[in-house]
C-alpha positions in Angstrom: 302.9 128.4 191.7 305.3 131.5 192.7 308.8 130.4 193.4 312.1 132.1 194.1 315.2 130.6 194.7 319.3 131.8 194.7 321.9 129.6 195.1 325.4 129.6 193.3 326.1 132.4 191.3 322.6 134.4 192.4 322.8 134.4 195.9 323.5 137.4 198.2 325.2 135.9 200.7 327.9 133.1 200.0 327.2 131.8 203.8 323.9 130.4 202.5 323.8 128.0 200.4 320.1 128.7 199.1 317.5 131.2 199.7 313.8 130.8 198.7 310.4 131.8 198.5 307.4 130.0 197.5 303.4 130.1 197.3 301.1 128.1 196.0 297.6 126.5 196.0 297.3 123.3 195.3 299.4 120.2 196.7 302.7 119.6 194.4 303.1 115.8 194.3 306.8 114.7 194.5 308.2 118.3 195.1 309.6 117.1 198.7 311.1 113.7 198.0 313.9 112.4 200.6 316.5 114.9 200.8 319.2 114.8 203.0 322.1 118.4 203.4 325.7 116.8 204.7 327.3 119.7 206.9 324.1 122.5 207.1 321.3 123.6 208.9 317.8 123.6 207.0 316.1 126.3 207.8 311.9 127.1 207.3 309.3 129.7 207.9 305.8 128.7 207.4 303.4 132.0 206.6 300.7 130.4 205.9 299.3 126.7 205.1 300.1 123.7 207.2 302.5 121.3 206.3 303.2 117.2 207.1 306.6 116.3 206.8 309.2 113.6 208.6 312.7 113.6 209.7 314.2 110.5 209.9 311.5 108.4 211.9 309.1 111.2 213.2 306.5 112.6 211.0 305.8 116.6 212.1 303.5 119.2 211.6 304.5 122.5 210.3 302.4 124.9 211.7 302.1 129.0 210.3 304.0 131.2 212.6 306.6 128.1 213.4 309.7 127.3 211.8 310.9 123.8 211.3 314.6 123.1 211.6 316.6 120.0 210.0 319.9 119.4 211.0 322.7 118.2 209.5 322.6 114.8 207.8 319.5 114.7 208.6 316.9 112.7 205.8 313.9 114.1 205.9 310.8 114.6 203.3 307.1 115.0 202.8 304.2 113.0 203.5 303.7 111.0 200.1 306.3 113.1 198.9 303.9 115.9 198.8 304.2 120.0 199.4 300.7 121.3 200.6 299.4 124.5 199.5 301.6 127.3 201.7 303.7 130.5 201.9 307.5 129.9 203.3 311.0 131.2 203.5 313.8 129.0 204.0 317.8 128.8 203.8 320.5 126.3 204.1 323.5 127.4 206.1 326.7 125.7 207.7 327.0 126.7 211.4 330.6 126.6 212.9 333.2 128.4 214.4 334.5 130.7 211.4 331.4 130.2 209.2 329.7 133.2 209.6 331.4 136.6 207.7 330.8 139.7 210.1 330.8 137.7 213.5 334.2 137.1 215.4 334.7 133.5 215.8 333.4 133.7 219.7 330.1 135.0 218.1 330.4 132.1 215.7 330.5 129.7 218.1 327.6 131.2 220.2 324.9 130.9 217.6 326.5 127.1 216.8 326.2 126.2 220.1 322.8 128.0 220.5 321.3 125.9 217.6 322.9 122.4 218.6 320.8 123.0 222.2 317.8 123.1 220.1 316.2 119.8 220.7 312.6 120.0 218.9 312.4 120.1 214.9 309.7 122.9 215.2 308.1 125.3 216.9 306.4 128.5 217.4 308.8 131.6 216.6 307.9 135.6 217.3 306.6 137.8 214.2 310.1 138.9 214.0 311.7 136.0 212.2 309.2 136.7 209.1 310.2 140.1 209.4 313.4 139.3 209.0 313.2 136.9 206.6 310.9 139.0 204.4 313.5 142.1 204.6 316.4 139.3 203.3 313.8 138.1 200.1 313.6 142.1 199.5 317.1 142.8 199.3 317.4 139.8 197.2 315.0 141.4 195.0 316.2 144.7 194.7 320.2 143.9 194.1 321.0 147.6 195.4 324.2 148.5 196.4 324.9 147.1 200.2 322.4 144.9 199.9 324.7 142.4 201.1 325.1 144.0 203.7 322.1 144.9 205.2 321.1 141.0 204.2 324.0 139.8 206.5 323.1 142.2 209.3 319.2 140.7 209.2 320.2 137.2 209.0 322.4 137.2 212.1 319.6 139.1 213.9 317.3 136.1 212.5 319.6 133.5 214.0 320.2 135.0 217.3 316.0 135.7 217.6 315.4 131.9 216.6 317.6 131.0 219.5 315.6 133.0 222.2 312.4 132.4 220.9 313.5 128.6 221.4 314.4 129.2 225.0 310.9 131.1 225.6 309.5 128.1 224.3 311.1 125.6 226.0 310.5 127.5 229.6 306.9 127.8 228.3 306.6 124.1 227.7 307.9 123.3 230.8 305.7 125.1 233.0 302.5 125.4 230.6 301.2 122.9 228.2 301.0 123.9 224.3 297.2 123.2 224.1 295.6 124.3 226.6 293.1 121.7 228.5 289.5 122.8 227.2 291.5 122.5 223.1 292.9 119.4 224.4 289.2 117.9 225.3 287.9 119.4 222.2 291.2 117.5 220.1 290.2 113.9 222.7 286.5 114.4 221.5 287.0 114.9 217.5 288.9 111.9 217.6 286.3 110.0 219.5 283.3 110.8 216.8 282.8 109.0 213.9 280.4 110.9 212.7 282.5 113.5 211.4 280.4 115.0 208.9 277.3 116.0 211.6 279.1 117.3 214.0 278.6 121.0 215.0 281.1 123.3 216.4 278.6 125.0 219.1 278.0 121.7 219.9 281.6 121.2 221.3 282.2 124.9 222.6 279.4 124.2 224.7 281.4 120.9 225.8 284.1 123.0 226.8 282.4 125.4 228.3 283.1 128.2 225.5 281.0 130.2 223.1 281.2 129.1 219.4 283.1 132.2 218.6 285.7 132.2 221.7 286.0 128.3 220.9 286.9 129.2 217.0 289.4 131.8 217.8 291.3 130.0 220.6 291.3 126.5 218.9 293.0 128.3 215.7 295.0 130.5 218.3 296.5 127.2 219.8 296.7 125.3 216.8 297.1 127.2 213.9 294.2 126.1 211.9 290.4 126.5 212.3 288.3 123.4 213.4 286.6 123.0 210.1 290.1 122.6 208.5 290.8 119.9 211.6 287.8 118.1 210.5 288.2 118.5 207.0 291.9 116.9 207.6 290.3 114.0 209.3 288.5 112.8 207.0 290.6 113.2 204.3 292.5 110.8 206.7 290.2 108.6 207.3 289.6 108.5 203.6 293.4 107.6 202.8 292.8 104.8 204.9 289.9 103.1 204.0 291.0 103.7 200.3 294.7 101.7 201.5 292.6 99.3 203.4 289.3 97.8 201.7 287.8 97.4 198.7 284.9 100.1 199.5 284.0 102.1 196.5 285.4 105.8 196.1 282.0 107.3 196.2 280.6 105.0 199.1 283.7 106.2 200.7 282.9 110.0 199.8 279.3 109.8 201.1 280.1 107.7 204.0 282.1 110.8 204.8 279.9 113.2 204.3 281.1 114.8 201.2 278.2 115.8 198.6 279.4 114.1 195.6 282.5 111.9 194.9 283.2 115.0 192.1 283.4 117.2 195.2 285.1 114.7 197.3 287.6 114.1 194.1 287.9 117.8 194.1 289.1 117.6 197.6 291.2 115.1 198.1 293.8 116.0 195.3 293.7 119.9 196.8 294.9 117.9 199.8 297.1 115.2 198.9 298.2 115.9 195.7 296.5 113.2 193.7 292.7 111.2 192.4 291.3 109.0 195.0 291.6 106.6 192.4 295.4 106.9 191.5 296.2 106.9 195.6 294.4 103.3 195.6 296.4 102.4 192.9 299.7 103.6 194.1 299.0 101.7 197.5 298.1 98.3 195.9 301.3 98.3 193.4 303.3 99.7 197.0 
């Protein structure tokens, strides 16, 4: 695991309360519990991975490419309390009218207003926000002289991008759906099969009337993962359940499946969610 933070003493710029980077692997158990920031924003940018967490009542998906905004007060966490294997950038900041150093307090109130009109917890943002972001980590890195500087200038151009990429979205959504109808069939079908494990990917192009290849590359396009990980996430679903649910043996469960061995299934699984098949039983019957 790679990990980066500054807060306190370290940081560069004393309107954030943190700035981090992290990457890892393998699914970190516990390292999202419920967490909840009185007075700031909580900001992420996923790179890579895919991520499930909650706010309050509504679980989410974190998506690469997207960033995921919780507000203030808000409680949020991670499915079983888990981090899945990523790449992101975040930062806590306080929005208000004379929180931001460099911006008059009309600016201030521009980019506080802008983020209170943001009504979804996450969606897709343009290339530039990594940029950005990955500029800020540098000059974090570095500690050259102005650094604070040219940090402050990048995260104001950060904020102000989030906001119009949030307006492009919201016209898009309005007018155009997110999944597009022939990855929407493809998504209805998957979670009509439950034969999961024998299913072919030409065999649903040619359902929705695209070739294997032009089917991989938009459903990953549109959703930010390939098919195989889809499937793969479904029956590590399905999985979680039955393991919750009935009595089945773990390596019924992992055949039933279609997973070669309950070693590979095992193997699987904790890459996934963080833990044995056999401890997530047991943590289920003592919940």
């Amino acid at each position: 695991m790679e990990r980066e933070t500054w807060e306190h003493d370290t940081r560069l710029l004393r309107e954030l309360s943190i700035f981090g980077w992290l990457r890892f692997h393998k699914t970190l158990l516990g390292a999202l519990q419920p967490d909840r920031h009185l007075g700031e924003y909580e900001i992420h940018y996923l790179k890579r991975g895919r991520l499930n967490w909650w706010v309050e009542t509504t679980a989410h998906e974190f998506r690469p490419g997207s960033v995921f905004i919780i507000r203030p007060g808000e409680l949020h966490g991670g499915d079983e309390e888990s981090l899945q294997p990523c790449e992101h950038l975040w930062f806590r900041i306080r929005l208000g009218p004379k929180s931001l150093p460099g911006l008059s307090a009309d600016e201030s109130s521009d980019l506080c207003k802008g983020f209170e009109e943001i009504s979804h917890t996450t969606f897709p943002v343009s290339t530039a926000i990594g940029d950005y972001l990955d500029k800020i980590l540098v000059e974090h890195r570095m500690k050259e002289p102005h650094g604070g500087i040219i940090a402050r200038g990048l995260l104001h151009a950060c904020l102000a991008t989030i906001i119009r990429d949030y307006a492009t979205f919201a016209s898009q959504t309005r007018n155009t759906p997110l999944v597009t109808w022939r990855i929407r069939r493809a998504l209805e079908m998957l979670d009509e099969v439950a034969d999961l494990q024998n299913l072919k990917i030409a065999d649903l192009a040619e359902k929705v009337g695209l070739s294997e290849s032009g089917f991989r590359e938009r459903f990953k396009a549109e959703m930010g993962f390939s098919p195989h990980e889809y499937i793969l996430d479904r029956r590590i679903t399905e999985a979680r359940q039955r393991l919750s649910e009935t009595d089945l043996d773990v390596t019924r469960i992992a055949l039933d499946l279609g997973f070669s061995s309950s070693q590979y299934f095992a193997t699987v699984f904790r890459r996934r969610v963080g833990m044995s098949p056999s401890d997530y039983r047991k943590r289920h019957d003592e919940a």
